[in-house]
C-alpha positions as a printed NumPy array, in Angstrom:
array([[ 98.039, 117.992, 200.859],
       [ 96.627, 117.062, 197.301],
       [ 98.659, 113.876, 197.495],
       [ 98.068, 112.781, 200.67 ],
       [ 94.115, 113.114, 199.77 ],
       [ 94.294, 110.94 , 196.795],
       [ 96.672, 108.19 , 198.685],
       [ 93.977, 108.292, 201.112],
       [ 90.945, 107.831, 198.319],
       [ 93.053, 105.299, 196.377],
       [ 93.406, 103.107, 199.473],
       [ 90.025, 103.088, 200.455],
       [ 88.812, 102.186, 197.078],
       [ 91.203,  99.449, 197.385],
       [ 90.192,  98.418, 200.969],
       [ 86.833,  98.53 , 199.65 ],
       [ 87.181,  96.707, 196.768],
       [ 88.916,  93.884, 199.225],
       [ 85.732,  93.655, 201.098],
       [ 83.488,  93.545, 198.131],
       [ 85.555,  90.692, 196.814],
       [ 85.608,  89.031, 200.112],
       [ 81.931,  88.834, 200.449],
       [ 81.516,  88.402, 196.537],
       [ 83.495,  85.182, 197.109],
       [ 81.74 ,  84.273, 200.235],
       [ 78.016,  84.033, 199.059],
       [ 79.502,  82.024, 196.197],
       [ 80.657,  79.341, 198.641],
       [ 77.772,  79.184, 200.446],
       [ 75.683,  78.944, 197.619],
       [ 77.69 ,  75.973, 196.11 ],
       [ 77.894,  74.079, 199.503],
       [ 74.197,  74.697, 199.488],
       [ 73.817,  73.201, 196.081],
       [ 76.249,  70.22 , 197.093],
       [ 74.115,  69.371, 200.546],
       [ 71.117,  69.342, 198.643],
       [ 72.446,  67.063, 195.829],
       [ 74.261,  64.235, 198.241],
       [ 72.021,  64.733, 201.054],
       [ 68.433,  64.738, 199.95 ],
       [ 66.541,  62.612, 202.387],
       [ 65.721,  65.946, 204.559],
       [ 62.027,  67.382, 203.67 ],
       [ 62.236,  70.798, 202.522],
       [ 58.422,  71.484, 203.249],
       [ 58.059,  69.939, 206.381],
       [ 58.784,  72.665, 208.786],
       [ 60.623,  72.147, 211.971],
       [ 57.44 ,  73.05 , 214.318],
       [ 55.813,  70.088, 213.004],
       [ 55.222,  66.807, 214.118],
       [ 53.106,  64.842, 211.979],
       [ 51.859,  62.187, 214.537],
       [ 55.122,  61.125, 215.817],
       [ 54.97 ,  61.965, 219.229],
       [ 51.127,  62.105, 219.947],
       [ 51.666,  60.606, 223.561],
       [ 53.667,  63.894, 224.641],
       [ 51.658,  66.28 , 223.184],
       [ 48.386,  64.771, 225.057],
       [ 49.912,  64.931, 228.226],
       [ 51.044,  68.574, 227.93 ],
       [ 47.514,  69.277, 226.959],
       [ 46.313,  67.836, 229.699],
       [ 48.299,  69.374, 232.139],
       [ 48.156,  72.705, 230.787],
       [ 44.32 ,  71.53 , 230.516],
       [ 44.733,  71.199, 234.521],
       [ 46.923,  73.624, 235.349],
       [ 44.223,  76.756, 233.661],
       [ 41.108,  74.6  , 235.639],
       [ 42.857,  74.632, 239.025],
       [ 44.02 ,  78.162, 238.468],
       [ 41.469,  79.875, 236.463],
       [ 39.866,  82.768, 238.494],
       [ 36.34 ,  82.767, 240.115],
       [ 34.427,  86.163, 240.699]])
């Protein structure tokens, strides 16, 4: 029974250790790809957020405020 205990330890150390190389590995490459996107690709603004517009599309946004602007007026309840 002692045996078959410390098979059973030894390959889970070594099953873990598998994993922990595995994801050891993994944050590696996706740190370097990371690294390598930024480098070759930097024409994408790290500070501008993606909820942003900055005046692009002024037209849409003043319609949906409008008809949210009408749609509260028409709806809005009278006591």
């Amino acid at each position: 029974m002692n045996e078959l205990m410390s098979s059973g330890v030894e390959l889970m150390l070594i099953g873990m250790g598998i994993v922990y190389a595995f994801l050891a590995m993994l944050i590696i490459a996706i740190k370097s790809m990371s690294a390598l996107v930024l480098r070759y690709f930097p024409d994408t603004s790290v500070n501008q957020h993606a909820g942003t517009h900055h005046g692009q599309d002024l037209g849409t946004i003043a319609a949906i405020s409008a008809a949210v602007h009408q749609y509260r007026k028409k709806h809005s309840k009278q006591d």
